[in-house]
C-alpha positions in Angstrom: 7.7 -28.3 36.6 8.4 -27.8 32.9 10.7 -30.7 31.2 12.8 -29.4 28.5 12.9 -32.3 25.9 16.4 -32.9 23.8 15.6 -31.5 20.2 17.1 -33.2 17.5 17.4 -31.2 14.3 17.5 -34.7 12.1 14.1 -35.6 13.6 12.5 -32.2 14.1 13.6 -32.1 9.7 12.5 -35.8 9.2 8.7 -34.6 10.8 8.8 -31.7 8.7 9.1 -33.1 5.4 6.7 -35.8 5.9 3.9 -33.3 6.7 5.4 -31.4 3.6 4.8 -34.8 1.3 1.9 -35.7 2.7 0.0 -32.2 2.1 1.5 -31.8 -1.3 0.1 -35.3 -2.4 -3.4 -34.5 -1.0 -3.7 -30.9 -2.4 -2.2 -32.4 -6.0 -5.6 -34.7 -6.1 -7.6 -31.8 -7.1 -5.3 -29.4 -9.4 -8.4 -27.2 -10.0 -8.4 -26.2 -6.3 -4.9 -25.4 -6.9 -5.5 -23.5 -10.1 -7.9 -21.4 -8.3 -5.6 -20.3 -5.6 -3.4 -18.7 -8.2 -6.3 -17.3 -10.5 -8.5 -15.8 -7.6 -5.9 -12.9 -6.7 -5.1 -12.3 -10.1 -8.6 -11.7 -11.2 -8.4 -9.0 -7.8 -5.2 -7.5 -8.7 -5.8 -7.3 -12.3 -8.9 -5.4 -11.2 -7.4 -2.8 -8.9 -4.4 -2.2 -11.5 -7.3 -0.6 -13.4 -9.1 1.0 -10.7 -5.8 2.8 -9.5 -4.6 3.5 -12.7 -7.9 6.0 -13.5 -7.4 7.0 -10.0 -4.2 8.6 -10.4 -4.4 9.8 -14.1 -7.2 11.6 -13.3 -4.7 14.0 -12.0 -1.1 14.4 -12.8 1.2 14.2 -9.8 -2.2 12.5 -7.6 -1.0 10.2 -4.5 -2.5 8.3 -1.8 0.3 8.4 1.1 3.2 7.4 -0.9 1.5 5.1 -3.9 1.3 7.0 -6.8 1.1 6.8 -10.6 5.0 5.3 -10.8 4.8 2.6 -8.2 1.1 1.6 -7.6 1.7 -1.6 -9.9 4.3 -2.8 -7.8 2.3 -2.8 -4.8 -0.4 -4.0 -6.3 2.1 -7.2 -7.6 3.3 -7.4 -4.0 -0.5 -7.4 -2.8 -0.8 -10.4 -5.3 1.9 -12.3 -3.3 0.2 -11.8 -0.2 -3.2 -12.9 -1.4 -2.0 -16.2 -2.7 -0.6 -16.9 0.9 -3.1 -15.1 3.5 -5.6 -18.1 2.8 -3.3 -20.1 5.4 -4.5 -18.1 8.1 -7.9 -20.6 8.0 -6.1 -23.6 6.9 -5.4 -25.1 9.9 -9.0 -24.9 11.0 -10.2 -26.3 7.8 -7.4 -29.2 8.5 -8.5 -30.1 11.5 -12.1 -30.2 10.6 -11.7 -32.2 8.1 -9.3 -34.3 9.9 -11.6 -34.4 12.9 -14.2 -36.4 10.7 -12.1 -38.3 9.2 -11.0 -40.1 12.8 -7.5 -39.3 11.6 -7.0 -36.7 13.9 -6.6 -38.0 17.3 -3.5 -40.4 15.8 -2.1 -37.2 14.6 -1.8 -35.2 17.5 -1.1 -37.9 19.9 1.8 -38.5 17.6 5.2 -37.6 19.1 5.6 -34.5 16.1 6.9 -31.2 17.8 4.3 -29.2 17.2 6.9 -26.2 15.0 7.1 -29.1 12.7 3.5 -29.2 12.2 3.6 -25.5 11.8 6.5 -25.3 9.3 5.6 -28.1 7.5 2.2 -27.0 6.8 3.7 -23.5 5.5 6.4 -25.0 3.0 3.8 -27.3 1.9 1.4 -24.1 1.4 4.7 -22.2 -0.7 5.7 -25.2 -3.2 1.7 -25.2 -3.8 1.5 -21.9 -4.6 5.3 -20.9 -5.9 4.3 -20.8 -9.9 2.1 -17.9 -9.5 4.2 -16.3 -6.5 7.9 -16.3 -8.9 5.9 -15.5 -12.0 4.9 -12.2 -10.4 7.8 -11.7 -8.3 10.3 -12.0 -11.8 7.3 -9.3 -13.1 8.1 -7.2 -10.6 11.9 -7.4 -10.5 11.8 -6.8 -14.7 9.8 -4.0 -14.2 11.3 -2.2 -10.8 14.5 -3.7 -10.3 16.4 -2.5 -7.0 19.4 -3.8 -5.8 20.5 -7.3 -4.5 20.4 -6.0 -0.8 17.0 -4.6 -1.0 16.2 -7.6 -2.8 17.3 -10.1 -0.1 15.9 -8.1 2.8 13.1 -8.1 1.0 12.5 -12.3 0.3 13.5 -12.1 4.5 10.4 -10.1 5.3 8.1 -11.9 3.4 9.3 -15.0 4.8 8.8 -13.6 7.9 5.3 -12.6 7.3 4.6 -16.4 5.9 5.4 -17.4 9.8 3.2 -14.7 11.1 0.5 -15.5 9.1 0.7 -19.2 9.4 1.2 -18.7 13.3 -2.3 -17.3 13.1 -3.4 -20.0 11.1 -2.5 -22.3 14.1 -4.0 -20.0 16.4 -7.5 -20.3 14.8 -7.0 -23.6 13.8 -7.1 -25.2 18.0 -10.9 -24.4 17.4 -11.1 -26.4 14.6 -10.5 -29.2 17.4 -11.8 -28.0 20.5 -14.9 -25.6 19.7 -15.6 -24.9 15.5 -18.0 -22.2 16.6 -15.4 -20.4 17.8 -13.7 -20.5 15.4 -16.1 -18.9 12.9 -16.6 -16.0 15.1 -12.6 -15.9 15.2 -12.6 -16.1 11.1 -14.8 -13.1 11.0 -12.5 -11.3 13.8 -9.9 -12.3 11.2 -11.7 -10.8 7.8 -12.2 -7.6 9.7 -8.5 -7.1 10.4 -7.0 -8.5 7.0 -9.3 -5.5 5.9 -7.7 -3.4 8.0 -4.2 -4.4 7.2 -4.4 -2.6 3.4 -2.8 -5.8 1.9 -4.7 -4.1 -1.8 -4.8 -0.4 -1.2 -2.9 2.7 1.0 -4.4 3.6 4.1 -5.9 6.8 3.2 -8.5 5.5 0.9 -10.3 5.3 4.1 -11.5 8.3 6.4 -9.5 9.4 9.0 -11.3 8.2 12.0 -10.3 4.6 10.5 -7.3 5.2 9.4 -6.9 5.5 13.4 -8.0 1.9 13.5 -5.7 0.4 10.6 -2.6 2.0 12.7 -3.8 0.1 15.8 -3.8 -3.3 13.9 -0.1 -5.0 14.1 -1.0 -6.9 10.5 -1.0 -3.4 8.8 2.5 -2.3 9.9 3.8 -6.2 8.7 2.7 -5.7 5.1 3.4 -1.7 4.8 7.2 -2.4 5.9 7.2 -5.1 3.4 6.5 -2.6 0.8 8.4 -0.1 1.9 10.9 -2.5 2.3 10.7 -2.8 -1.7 10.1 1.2 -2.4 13.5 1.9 -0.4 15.2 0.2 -3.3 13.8 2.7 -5.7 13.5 5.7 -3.8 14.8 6.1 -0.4 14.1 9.4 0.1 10.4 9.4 0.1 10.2 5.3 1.7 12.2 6.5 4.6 9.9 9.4 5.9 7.0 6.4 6.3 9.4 4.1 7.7 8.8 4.4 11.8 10.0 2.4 14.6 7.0 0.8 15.1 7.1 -0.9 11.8 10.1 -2.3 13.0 9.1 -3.2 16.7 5.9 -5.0 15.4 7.8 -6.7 12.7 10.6 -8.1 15.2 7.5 -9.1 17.5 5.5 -10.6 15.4 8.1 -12.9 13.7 9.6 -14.0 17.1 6.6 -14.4 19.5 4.0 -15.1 17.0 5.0 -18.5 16.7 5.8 -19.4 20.0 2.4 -17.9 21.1 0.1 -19.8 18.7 2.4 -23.4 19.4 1.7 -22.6 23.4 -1.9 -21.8 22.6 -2.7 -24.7 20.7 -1.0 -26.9 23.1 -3.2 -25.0 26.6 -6.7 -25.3 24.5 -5.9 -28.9 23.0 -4.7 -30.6 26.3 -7.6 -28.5 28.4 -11.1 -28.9 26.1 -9.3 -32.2 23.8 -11.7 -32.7 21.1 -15.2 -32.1 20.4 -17.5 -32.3 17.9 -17.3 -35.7 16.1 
């Protein structure tokens, strides 16, 4: 029989900021890892901005789906976004590890902490980290392709949304981190193969069409391309509409409700039926 526990929003906040302090003062010891997290993507993005931009001079009126000369920069800004956050999706596995070595980690998850405050906390911890390079680019591209304050909002929404989704994964790879780290590796290259398939960087049809096939069949794709369409719509409906389906919205709605809950039961089945191995 399943007890349902009384949640208290006081406590369930109280848990949540502690993880948030306690991450922030760790990562703060080494302000080069830090530094790095910001320069990495701008080195890619920087890169691509250049690439694209031969790409579609080359030929006026050239597009890829519906990036062209006018609005690849912006995608490319919102790819930067992405970047700086998509490394959350192994750093719950890298946590635990190193947590798991340190003989820290058996206090912590015997702990009473409801396990959404470890996956919350862990994400804001992961935004205030990383917001100077995220609001520096974001202002960019609000200078430079302003829409309006709706657009805008719904906008900040989605990519909060996608911040759950991702870290939701991050939680869902990270239960190996405890129970089996070989599984986990083979689950981080499982992982590379679809963030390569989610065009977080480029459009879709840079690639043939046979894996074009294979990007539509990969949920993470339809996430980040309604995030940018979300963006587009504010500059040009007209065109952002016609690649605007209802499975962008199904898979968004599905992903931002049942992601979490899925990972949180995960963790909880693996970590109470293998505990932990490998100290």
């Amino acid at each position: 029989m399943i007890r349902l526990k009384k949640f208290s929003f006081k406590k369930f906040t109280r848990q949540t900021l502690a993880i948030v302090e306690k991450e922030i003062y760790l990562r703060f010891r080494y302000k080069a890892t830090v530094i790095s997290q910001v320069l990495n993507p701008l080195i890619q993005i920087l890169t691509l901005i250049f690439i694209f931009g031969i790409i579609f001079n080359i030929q006026a009126g050239y597009s890829l789906g519906y990036w062209n000369a006018n609005n690849y920069v912006l995608f490319i800004l919102i790819a930067f976004c992405l970047q700086i956050f998509r490394p959350i999706t192994e750093k719950y596995f890298q946590l635990f590890i190193v947590e798991k070595y340190w003989k820290t980690l058996s206090a912590t998850l015997i702990a009473p902490i409801n396990k959404f405050s470890l996956l919350l906390g862990e994400l804001i911890s992961w935004v205030v980290l990383n917001s100077v390079g995220f609001i520096v680019v974001f202002v960019i591209a609000l200078i430079f392709f302003p829409i309006p304050i709706f657009y805008f909002l719904l906008f900040l929404l989605a990519f909060i949304c996608i911040w759950i989704s991702f870290a939701s994964i991050g939680l869902l790879m990270g239960v190996f981190g405890i129970s089996n780290e070989n599984f986990g590796n083979y689950f981080s290259i499982i992982l590379r193969f679809l963030f390569l398939f989610t065009c977080i960087n480029y459009p879709k049809e840079v690639f043939p069409q046979i894996i074009q096939f294979f990007i539509l069949l990969n949920p993470l794709y339809y996430l980040v391309d309604l995030l940018r369409l979300i963006w587009y719509y504010g500059l040009n409906p007209t065109i952002a509409i016609a690649f605007i389906t209802p499975v962008h919205i199904i898979t968004f709605i599905l992903s931002t409700i049942l992601l979490p809950i899925v990972s949180i039961a995960f963790f909880e089945y693996v970590y109470k039926r293998y505990g932990i191995a490998g100290y």
